[in-house]
C-alpha positions in Angstrom: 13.5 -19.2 -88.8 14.1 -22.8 -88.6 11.9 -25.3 -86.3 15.3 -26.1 -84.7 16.4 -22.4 -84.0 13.0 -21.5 -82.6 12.9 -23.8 -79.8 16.2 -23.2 -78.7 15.4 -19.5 -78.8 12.2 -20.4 -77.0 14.7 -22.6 -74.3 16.6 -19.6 -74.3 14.1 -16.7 -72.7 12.5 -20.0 -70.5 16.0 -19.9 -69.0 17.1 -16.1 -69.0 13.4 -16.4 -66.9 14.4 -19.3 -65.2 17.6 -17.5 -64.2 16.1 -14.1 -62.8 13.8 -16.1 -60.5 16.5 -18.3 -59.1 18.6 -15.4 -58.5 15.9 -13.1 -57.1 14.8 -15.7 -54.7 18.7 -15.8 -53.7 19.1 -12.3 -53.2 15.6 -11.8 -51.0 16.5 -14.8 -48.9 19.4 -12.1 -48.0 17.8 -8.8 -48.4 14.1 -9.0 -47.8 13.8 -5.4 -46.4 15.4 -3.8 -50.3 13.7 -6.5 -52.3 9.7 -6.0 -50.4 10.7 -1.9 -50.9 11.4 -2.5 -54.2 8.5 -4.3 -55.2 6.5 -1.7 -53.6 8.0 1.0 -55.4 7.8 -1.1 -58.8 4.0 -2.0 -58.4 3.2 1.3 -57.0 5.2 2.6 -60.8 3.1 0.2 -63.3 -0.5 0.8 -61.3 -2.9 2.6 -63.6 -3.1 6.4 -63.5 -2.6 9.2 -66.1 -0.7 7.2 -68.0 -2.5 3.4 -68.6 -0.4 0.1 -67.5 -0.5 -0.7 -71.2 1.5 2.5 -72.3 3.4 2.1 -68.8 4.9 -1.2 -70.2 5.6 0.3 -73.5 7.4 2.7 -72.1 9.1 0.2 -70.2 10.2 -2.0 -73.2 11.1 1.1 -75.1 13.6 1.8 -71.8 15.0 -2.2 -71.9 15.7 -1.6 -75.2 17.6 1.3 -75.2 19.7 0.1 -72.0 20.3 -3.5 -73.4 19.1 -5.4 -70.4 18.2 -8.5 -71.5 16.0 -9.8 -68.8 13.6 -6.5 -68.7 13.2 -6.7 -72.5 11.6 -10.7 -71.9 9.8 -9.3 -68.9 8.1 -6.0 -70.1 7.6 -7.7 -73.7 5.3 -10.6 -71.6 3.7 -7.1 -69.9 3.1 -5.7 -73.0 1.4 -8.9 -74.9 -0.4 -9.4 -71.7 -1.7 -5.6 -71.2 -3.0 -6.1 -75.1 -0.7 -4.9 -77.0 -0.5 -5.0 -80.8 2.3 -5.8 -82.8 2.2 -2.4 -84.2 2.5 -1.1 -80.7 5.6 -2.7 -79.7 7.3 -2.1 -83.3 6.3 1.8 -82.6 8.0 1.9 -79.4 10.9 -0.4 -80.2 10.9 2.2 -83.1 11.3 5.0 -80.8 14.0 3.4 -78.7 16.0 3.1 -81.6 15.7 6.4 -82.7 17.6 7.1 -79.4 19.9 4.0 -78.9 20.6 3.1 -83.0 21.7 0.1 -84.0 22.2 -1.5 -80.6 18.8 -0.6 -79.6 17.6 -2.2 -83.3 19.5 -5.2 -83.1 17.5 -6.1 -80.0 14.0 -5.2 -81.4 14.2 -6.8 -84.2 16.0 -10.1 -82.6 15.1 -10.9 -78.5 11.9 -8.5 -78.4 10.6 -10.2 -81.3 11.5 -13.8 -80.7 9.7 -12.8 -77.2 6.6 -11.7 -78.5 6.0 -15.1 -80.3 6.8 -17.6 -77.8 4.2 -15.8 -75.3 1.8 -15.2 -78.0 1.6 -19.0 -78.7 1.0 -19.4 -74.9 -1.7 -17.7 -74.8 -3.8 -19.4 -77.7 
């Protein structure tokens, strides 16, 4: 991948993030009551229990995958890489999304999740 390609992929999820928050902030300054619940629920969801956060947000990626929503794919690919996650890991379940969703689910692993993992890998160093 080209230096040129890279940093407007790297604009690119800084934006789609850029976008969420903007429109999230929109929508609570309307509906605090459904977006505080929500939150609740969510948190409540990821906390640690049988299953660790770390296989929690695998699961989660695996999910964003399969459904082709673009902006949990960015988010639950920074959960992952934050929660530890190995390469291997998020190729597994990526792998496991596709053997559900096919070529659609593929085409994002191998593309957004992927150009995801680098940019916040090389944040965190």
């Amino acid at each position: 991948m080209g230096h040129h390609q890279e940093v407007t992929n790297n604009l690119s999820i800084e934006k789609h993030l850029i976008n969420y928050k903007e429109g999230l902030h929109k929508f609570t300054e309307g509906m605090p009551e459904v977006v505080q619940t929500y939150n609740e629920f969510t948190e409540h969801c990821f906390r640690e229990g049988e299953i660790s956060q770390k296989n929690k947000q695998l699961i989660a990626l695996g999910i964003s995958v399969y459904s082709q929503d673009e902006y949990c794919m960015i988010y639950h690919t920074k959960g992952c890489i934050d929660q530890g996650c190995t390469d291997k890991e998020i190729f597994e379940a990526i792998g496991v999304s596709t053997a559900i969703g096919g070529g659609a689910a593929m085409s994002q692993g191998v593309t957004l999740v992927q150009e995801c993992m680098e940019q916040f890998k090389q944040k965190r160093h």
